[in-house]
C-alpha positions in Angstrom: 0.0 0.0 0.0 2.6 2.7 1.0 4.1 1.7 -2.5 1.0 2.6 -4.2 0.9 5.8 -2.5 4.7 7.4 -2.8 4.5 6.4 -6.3 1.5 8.7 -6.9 2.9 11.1 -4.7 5.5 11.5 -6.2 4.0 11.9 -9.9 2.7 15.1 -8.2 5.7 16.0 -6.9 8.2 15.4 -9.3 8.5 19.5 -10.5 7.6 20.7 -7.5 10.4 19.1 -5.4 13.8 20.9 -5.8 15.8 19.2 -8.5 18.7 19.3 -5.9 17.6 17.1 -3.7 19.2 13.9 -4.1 17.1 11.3 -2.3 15.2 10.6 -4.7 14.6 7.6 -7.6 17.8 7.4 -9.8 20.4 9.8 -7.6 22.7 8.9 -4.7 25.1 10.6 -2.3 27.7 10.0 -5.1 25.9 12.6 -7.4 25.7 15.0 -4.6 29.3 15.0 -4.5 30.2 14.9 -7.7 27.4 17.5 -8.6 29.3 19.9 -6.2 32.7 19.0 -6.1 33.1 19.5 -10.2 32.7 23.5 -10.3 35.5 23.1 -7.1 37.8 21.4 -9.2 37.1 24.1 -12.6 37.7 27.2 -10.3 40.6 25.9 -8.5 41.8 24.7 -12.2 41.4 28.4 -13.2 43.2 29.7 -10.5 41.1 32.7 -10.3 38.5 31.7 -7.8 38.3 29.9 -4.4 35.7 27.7 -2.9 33.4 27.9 -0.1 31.1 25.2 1.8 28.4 25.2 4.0 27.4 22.0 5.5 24.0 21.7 7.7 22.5 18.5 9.0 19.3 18.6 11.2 19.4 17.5 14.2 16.7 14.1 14.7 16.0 15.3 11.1 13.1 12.5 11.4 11.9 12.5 14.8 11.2 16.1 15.0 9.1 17.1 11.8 6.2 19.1 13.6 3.3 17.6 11.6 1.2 20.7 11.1 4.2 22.7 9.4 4.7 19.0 6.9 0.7 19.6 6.1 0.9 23.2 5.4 4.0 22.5 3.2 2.3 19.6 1.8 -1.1 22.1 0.8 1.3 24.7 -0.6 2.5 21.9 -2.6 -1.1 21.5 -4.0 -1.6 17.4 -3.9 -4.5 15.9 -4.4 -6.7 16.1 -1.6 -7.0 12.2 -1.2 -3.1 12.0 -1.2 -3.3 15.1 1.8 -6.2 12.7 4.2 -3.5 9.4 3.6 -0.4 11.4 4.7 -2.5 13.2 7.3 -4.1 9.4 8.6 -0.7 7.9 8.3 0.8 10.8 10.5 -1.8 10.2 13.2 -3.1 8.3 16.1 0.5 6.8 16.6 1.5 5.4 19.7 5.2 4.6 20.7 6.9 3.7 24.2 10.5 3.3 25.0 11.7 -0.1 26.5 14.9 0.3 28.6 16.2 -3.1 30.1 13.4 -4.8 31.4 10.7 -1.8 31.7 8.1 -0.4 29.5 7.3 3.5 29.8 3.6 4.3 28.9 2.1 4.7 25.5 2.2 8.3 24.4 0.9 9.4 20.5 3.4 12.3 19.2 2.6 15.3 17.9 5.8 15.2 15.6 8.2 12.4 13.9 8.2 10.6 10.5 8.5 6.9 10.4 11.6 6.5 9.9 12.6 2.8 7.5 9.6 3.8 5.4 9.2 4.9 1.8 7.0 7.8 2.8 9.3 9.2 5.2 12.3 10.2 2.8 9.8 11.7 0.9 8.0 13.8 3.2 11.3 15.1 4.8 12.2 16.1 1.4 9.4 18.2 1.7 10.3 20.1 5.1 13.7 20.6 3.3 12.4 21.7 -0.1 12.8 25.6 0.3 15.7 25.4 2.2 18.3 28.0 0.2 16.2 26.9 -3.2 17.3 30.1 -4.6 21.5 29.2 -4.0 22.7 28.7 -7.6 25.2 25.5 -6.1 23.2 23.6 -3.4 22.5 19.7 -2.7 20.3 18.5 -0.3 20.1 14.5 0.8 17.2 14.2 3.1 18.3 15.4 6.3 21.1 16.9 5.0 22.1 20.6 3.1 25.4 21.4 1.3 25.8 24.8 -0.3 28.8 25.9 -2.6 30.1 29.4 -3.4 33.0 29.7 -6.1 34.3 33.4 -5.2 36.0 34.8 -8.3 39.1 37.3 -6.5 38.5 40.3 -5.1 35.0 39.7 -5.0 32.8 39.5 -1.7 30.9 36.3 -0.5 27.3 36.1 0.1 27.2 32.8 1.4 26.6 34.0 5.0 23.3 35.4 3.8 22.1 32.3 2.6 23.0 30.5 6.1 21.1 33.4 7.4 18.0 32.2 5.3 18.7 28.2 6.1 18.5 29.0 9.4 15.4 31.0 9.1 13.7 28.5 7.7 14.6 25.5 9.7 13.6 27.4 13.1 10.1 28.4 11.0 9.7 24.5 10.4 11.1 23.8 14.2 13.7 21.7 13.0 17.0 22.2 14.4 20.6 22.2 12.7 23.2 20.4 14.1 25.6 22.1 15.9 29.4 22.0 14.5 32.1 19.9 16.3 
């Protein structure tokens, strides 16, 4: 059934998702890389640019999707109302308790969290993630995961710090939170 489902989510999706996200059908972390590290290797070729990087990961990127801000993406998004109710039913009336040793706490139902293992879940963090810097010329994204690039020709200013301005932005708007750098 959840097969059923993604695939005709995603026929909706397919130009509505940002093309650089990765996680998807036909595209791997290998792609990501090479999509990004190519234009490294042609500016430092040139020896007239330099490079820069900005790596974000979300923190719990799965267990902490607030489930109203996925549906509100998921309306922007315009699917198919039938598609919305599944998602929406499939989100709710979860239960989950945490086994530690020999003990069982209680049942609680979150108000937050994507399965994670399923087919649906990739997808529907690839919607939380979909605006993140979608206006940065040289960005990947791999479910949970952000990379922007900025090739600086000399003597010429960066603007990369804005765009971690917006990434940030938007990830406290979706209550997600970025990793924190070690």
């Amino acid at each position: 059934m959840e097969g059923f489902f993604c695939r005709r989510l995603l026929s909706q999706l397919t130009r509505k998702i940002d093309p650089s996200q990765f996680a998807r059908k036909g595209h791997s972390t290998m792609n990501a890389l090479l999509f990004l590290l190519q234009p490294v290797y042609e500016a430092l070729d040139s020896g007239n640019a330099c490079a820069r990087f900005f790596f974000a990961d979300f923190s719990k990127g799965f267990d902490r999707i607030d489930h109203h801000v996925l549906m509100q993406e998921l309306m922007e998004l315009d699917i198919h109302p039938v598609l919305y109710n599944w998602i929406n039913a499939f989100l709710s009336n979860r239960k989950q308790a945490v086994r530690i040793g020999g003990t069982l706490s209680d049942w609680k139902s979150p108000n937050s969290g994507i399965p994670e293992g399923t087919k649906l879940g990739v997808i529907l963090l690839s919607v939380m993630t979909n605006k993140l810097i979608s206006d940065w010329h040289l960005r990947t994204k791999f479910v949970d995961e952000t990379a922007a690039l900025e090739i600086i020709p000399r003597n010429l200013i960066s603007y990369l710090n804005h765009t971690v301005d917006e990434l940030h932005q938007i990830s406290v708007n979706h209550n997600m939170s970025l990793n924190p750098c070690t």
